[in-house]
C-alpha positions in Angstrom: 91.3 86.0 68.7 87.6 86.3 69.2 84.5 87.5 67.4 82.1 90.8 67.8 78.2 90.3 68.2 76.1 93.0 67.6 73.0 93.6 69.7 70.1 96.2 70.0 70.0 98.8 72.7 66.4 100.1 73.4 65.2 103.6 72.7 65.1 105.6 76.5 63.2 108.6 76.5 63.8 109.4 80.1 67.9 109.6 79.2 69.5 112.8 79.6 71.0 114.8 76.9 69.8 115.5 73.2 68.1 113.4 71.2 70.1 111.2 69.8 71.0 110.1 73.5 67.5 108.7 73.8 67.7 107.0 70.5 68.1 103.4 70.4 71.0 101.7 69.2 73.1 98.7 68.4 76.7 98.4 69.4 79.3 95.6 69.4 80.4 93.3 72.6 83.4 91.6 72.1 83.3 87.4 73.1 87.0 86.1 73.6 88.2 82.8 72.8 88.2 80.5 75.2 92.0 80.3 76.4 94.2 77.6 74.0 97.3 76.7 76.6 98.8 74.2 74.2 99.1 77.2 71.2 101.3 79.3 73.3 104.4 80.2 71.3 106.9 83.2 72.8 109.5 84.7 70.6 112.9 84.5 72.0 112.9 88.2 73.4 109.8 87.7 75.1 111.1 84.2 76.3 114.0 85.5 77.8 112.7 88.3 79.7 110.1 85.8 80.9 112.7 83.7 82.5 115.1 86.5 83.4 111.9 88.0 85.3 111.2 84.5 87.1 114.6 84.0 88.2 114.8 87.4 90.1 111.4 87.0 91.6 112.8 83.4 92.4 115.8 85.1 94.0 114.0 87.4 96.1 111.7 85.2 97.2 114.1 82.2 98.6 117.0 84.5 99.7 118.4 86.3 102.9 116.6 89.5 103.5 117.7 92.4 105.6 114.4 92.6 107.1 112.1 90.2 108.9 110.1 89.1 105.6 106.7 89.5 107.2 107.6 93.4 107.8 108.6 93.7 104.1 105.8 91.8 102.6 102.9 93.8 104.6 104.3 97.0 103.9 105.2 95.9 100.2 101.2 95.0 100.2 99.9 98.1 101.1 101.9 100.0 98.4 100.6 97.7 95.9 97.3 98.1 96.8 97.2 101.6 96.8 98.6 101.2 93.3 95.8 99.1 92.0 93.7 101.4 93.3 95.5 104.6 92.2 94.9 103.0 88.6 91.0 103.2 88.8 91.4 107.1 90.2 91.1 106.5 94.1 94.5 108.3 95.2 95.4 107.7 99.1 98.7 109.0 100.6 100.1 106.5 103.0 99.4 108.6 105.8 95.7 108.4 105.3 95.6 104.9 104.7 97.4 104.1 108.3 95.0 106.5 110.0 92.0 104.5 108.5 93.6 101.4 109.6 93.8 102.4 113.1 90.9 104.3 113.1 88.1 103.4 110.4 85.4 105.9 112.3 87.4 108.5 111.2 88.0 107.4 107.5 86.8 108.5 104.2 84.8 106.8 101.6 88.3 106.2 99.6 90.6 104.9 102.4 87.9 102.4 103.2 88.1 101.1 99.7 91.7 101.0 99.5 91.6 99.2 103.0 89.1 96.7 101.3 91.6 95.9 98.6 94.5 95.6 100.8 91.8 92.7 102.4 91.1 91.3 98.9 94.5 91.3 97.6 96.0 89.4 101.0 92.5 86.8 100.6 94.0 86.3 97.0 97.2 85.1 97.9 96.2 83.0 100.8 93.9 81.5 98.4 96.6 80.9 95.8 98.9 79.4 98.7 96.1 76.7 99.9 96.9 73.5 98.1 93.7 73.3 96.5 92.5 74.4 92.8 91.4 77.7 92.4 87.3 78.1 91.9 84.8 80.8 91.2 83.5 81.2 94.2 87.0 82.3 95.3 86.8 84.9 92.6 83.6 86.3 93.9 84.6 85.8 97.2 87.4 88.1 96.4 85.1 90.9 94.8 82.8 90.5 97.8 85.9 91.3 100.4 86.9 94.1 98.0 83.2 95.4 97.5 80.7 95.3 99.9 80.7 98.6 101.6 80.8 100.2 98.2 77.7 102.8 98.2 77.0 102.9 94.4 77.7 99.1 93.7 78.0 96.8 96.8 74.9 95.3 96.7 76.0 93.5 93.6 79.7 92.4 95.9 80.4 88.6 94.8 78.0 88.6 92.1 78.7 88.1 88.2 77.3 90.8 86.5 73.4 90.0 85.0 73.7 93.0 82.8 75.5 94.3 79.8 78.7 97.0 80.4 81.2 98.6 79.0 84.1 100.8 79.3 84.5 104.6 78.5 81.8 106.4 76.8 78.2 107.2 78.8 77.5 106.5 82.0 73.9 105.3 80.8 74.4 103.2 77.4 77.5 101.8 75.7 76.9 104.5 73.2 80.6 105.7 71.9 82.5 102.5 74.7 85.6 102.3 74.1 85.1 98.8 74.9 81.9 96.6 75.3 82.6 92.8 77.2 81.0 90.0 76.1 76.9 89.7 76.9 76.4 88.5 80.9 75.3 85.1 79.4 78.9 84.6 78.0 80.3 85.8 81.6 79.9 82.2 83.2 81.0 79.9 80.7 84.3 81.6 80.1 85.3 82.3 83.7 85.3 78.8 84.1 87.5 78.5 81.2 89.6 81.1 83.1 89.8 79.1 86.2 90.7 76.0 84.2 93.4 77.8 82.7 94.7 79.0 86.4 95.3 75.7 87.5 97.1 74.8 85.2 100.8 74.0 86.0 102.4 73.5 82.3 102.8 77.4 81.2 105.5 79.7 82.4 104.3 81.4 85.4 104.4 84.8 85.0 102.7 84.3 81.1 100.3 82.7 82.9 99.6 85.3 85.3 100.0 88.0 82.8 97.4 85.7 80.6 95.2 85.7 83.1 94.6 89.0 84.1 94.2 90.4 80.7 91.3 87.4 79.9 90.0 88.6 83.4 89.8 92.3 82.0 88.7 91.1 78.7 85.7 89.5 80.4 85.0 92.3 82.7 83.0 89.7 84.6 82.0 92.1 87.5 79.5 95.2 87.4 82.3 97.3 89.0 85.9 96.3 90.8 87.1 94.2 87.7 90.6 96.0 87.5 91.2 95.7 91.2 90.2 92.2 90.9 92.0 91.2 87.9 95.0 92.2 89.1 94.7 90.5 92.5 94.6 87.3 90.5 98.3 88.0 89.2 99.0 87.7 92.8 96.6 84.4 93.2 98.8 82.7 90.4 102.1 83.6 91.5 101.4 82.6 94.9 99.9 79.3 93.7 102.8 78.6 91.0 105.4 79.5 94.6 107.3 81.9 92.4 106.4 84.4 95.0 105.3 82.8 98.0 107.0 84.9 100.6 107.8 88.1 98.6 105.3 90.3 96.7 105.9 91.8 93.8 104.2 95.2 93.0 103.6 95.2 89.8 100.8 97.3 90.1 103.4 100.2 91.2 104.8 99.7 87.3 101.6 99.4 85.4 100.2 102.6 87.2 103.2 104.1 85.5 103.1 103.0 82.6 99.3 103.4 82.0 99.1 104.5 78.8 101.2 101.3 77.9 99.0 98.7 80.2 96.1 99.8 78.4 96.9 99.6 75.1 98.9 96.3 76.1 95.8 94.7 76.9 94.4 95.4 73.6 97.1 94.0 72.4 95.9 90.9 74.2 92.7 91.0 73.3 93.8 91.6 69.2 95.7 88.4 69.3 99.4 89.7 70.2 99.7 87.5 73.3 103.5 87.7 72.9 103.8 91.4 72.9 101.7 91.8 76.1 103.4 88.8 77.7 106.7 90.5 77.0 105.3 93.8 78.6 104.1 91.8 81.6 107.2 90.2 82.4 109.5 93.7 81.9 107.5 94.8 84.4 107.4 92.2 87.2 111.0 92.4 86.9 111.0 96.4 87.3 108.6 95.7 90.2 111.3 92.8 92.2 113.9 95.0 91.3 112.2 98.3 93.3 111.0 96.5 96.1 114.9 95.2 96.9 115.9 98.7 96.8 113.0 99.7 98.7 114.1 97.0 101.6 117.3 98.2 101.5 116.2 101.5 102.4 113.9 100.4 105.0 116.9 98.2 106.5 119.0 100.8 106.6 116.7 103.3 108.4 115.7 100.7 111.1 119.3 99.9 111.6 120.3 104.1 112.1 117.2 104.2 114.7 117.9 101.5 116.5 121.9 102.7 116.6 120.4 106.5 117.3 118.3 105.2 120.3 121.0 102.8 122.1 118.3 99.5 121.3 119.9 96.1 122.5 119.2 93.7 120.2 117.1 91.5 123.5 114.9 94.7 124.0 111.7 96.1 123.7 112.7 98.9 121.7 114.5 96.9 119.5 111.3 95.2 118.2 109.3 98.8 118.4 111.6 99.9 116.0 110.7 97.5 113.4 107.3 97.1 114.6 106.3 100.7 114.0 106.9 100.3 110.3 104.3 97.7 110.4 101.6 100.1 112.2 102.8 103.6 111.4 99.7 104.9 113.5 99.1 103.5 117.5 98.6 104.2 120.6 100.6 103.1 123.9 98.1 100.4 124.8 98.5 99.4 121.0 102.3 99.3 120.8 102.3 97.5 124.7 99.7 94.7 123.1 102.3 94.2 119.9 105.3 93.7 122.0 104.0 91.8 125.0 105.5 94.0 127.3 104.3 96.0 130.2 102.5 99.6 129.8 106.1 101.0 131.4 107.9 99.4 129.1 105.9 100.4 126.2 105.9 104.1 127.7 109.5 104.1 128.3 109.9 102.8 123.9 107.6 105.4 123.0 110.2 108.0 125.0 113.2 106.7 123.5 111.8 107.2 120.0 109.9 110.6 120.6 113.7 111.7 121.8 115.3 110.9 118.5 112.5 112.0 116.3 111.2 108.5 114.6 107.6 108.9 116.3 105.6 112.1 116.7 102.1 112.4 118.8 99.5 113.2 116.9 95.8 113.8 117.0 92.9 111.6 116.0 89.6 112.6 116.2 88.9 112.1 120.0 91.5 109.7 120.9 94.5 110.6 123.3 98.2 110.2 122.4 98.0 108.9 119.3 102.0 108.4 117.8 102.9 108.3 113.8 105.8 106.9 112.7 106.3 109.5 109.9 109.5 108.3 108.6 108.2 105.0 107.3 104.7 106.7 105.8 107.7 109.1 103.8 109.4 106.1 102.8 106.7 104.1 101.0 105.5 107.2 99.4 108.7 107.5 98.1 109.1 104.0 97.2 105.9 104.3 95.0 106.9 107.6 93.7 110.1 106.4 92.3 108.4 103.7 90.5 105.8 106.0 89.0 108.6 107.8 87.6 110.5 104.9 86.5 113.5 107.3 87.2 112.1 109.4 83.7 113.7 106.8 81.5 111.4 105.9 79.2 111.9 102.8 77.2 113.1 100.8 80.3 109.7 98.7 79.9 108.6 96.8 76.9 105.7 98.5 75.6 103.1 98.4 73.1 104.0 100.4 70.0 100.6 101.8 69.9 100.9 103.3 73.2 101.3 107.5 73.1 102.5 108.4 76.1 106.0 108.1 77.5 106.6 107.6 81.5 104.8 110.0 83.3 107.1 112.1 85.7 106.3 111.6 89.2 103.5 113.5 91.3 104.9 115.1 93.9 102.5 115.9 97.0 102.9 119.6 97.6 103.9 121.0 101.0 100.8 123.0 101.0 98.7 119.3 101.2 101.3 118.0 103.8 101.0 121.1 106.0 96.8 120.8 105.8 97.3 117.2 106.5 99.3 118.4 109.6 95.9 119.6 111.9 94.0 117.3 114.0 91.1 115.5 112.4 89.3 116.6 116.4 89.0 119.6 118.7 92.4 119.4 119.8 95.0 122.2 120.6 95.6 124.5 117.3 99.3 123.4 117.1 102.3 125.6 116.9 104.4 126.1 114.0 107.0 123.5 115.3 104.3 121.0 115.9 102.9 121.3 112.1 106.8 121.1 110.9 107.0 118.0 113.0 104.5 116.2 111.6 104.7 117.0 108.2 108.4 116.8 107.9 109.2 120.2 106.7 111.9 123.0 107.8 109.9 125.5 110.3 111.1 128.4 107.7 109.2 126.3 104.7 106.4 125.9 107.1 106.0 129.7 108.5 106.0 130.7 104.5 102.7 128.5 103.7 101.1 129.4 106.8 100.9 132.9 105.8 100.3 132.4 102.6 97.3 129.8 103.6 96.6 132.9 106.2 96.5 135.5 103.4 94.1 133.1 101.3 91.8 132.5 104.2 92.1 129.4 105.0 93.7 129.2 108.4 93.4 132.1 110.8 95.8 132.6 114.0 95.3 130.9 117.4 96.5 132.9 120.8 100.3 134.3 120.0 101.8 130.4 118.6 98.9 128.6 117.4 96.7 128.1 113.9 93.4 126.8 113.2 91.6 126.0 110.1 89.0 127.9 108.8 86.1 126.8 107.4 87.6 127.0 103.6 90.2 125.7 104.9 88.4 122.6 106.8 86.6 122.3 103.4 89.6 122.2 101.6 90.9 119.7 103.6 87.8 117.7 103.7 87.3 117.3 99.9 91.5 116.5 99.7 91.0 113.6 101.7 87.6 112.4 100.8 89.1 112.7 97.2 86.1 115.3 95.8 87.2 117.2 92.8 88.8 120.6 93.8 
């Protein structure tokens, strides 16, 4: 189960705070066992929902899908990026996430991270696909991809950490951690230990992915990223076992529900119930398959009524655009004419057709031209990850730690007062019209007109000729700090 060494912490003077902030210390860092494959023992609950998980994942991965399986596993890999992100506090809407895609000049600080771990998660399952053994450097590889334009910590991207850290407490001592890792001289030993245990074929796979990740965040190997890591390496095993080698399952979409419960479920791991947090694990992958078919459903059914709404032949451009634009919600003409191979009047002629029966809207990025968003598909995958936060408000429906305090959190909804201040242009554009903002953000005109004069009466938007708005300056601020992620 592991063992607790204590250790000093020296007296700093120069710490902020009262006294006993600059005192010195000695706290407990926790050292983990290495991991003991042959010991494993499941009861038969936690057995059972380990195979019934596996054979659904198993299912979904080797059967007939409604959509081309490249569109559903890109799109499936975004959401569960933002969800591993969304667990360490760096919220992104869809929206924001395509527009930093397309145009990363224009993106903030927290879209560029979530971009990063979209990169690190896709580098983790190519690298669990390559018939090889997993390393280290492939771990560090992956924290380098996922950190290196961090401000605070990227100089350290790729690196195991050479210093002690913790979790919870002060920013500048372990004093009152909820949770200290094992000293940095422990760090390299047992990550090899870790890898060892990854390539390993003789456990069940998703044990061993759940396994995994948990001695990962036991470890905390990393100065910063570990979570985002750790849980790209559930993705590493299960693309390396081939339980999941075409499909993606977003488990991180369940866990960020379920917080409370992942937390507490990894110190179940850590205190020696294995079983319990294996159990957990697997109740949630199988939440996670069983959301992303009905999210594909969805996503068929929508790309089947637009290409029925806009008279597509199934040989045709437009055809392709309207699965294609699910793929790159945010793009340009010469963008859309490069995906389809076609000719710039064939790709005009597309954009037409689905500008006439509402899929794609122009927008306005910065200082680029005709910029079109797919709306519809952004709406979708926020929806998708929004009825998986709520787990439909059935608590229960996941095996959870009996320590755990919480129930499932009901879902956020984002307000149509963010959606409308997400509707003006990023540039110097036109101040656009009522029916333009409505467009965009997907709202009645009659919801619209009501926030505008409220956000008028507030002072954050101020009217434009006889039809258009403009932000103010609070209201630029506002919608600065919303999407740079600043407190409010």
């Amino acid at each position: 189960m592991g063992r607790w060494e204590e250790a000093a912490w020296a007296p700093d003077l120069a710490a902020p705070g009262g006294r006993r902030a600059r005192q010195g210390f000695t706290y407990r860092a926790y050292i983990p066992d290495a991991l003991d494959a042959d010991g494993l023992m499941f009861s038969a609950a936690t057995a059972a929902d380990i195979a019934d998980a596996e054979a659904a994942i198993a299912v979904a991965d080797h059967g007939r899908h409604l959509v081309a399986m490249e569109t559903l596993a890109r799109l499936l890999l975004r959401s569960e990026s933002v969800a591993s992100s969304r667990i360490e506090g760096l919220e992104c809407s869809q929206r924001r996430l395509a527009e930093a895609a397309f145009a990363p000049e224009h993106a903030g600080e927290t879209a560029r991270q979530v971009l990063a771990n979209i990169d690190a998660m896709r580098q983790a399952i190519e690298t669990g696909a390559a018939d090889r053994d997993l390393t280290i450097d492939d771990i560090k590889s992956m924290h380098e991809l996922l950190m290196r334009e961090d401000r605070a910590t990227g100089r350290f991207a790729g690196e195991f950490r050479a210093r002690q850290n913790w979790i919870g407490g002060r920013s500048d001592s372990p004093r009152d951690a909820a949770y200290i890792p094992p000293p940095p001289a422990y760090v390299e030993p047992l990550m090899r230990d870790l890898v060892a245990f990854i390539n390993r074929d003789d456990v069940p796979t998703l044990a061993q992915a759940a396994i995994v990740h948990a001695q990962f965040e036991t470890i905390h190997p990393f100065i910063d990223g570990n979570g985002r890591v750790g849980r790209c390496l559930i993705h590493t095993v299960l693309a390396r076992r081939r339980l999941a080698s075409r499909m993606l399952v977003p488990v991180s979409l369940v866990l960020a529900a379920y917080g409370d419960h992942y937390i507490e479920g990894l110190v179940d791991f850590r205190e020696g119930r294995i079983d319990q947090w294996c159990g957990t694990f697997a109740s949630a992958a199988r939440l996670a398959i069983d959301g992303a078919a009905q999210f594909e459903e969805r996503l068929a059914t929508m790309i089947t009524r637009w290409r029925f709404e806009s008279d597509a032949r199934p040989d045709s451009h437009l055809w392709r655009a309207c699965e294609q634009t699910t793929i790159t919600p945010v793009f340009t003409m010469v963008s859309l004419r490069d995906e389809l191979r076609c000719s710039t009047t064939a790709a005009t002629e597309v954009i037409e057709r689905l500008e006439a029966i509402g899929i794609v809207t122009q927008v306005s990025l910065g200082k680029r031209n005709r910029v079109y968003l797919n709306r519809a598909v952004l709406r979708l995958l926020d929806d998708f990850e929004r009825d998986l936060l709520s787990a439909d408000g059935k608590p229960g429906r996941l095996r959870t730690s009996a320590r755990a305090k919480t129930s499932v959190p009901a879902a956020v909804l984002p307000s149509i007062e963010h959606a409308v201040l997400e509707s003006f242009p990023v540039g110097t554009d036109a101040p656009p019209a009522t029916g333009t903002i409505a467009r965009i953000s997907g709202y009645r005109p009659d919801q619209i007109r009501l926030v505008l004069e409220k956000f008028a009466a507030e002072g954050l938007l101020e009217r434009v000729d006889t039809q258009g708005w403009a932000l103010t300056p609070k209201g630029r601020q506002l919608r600065a700090m919303i999407r740079t992620n600043e407190d409010l």
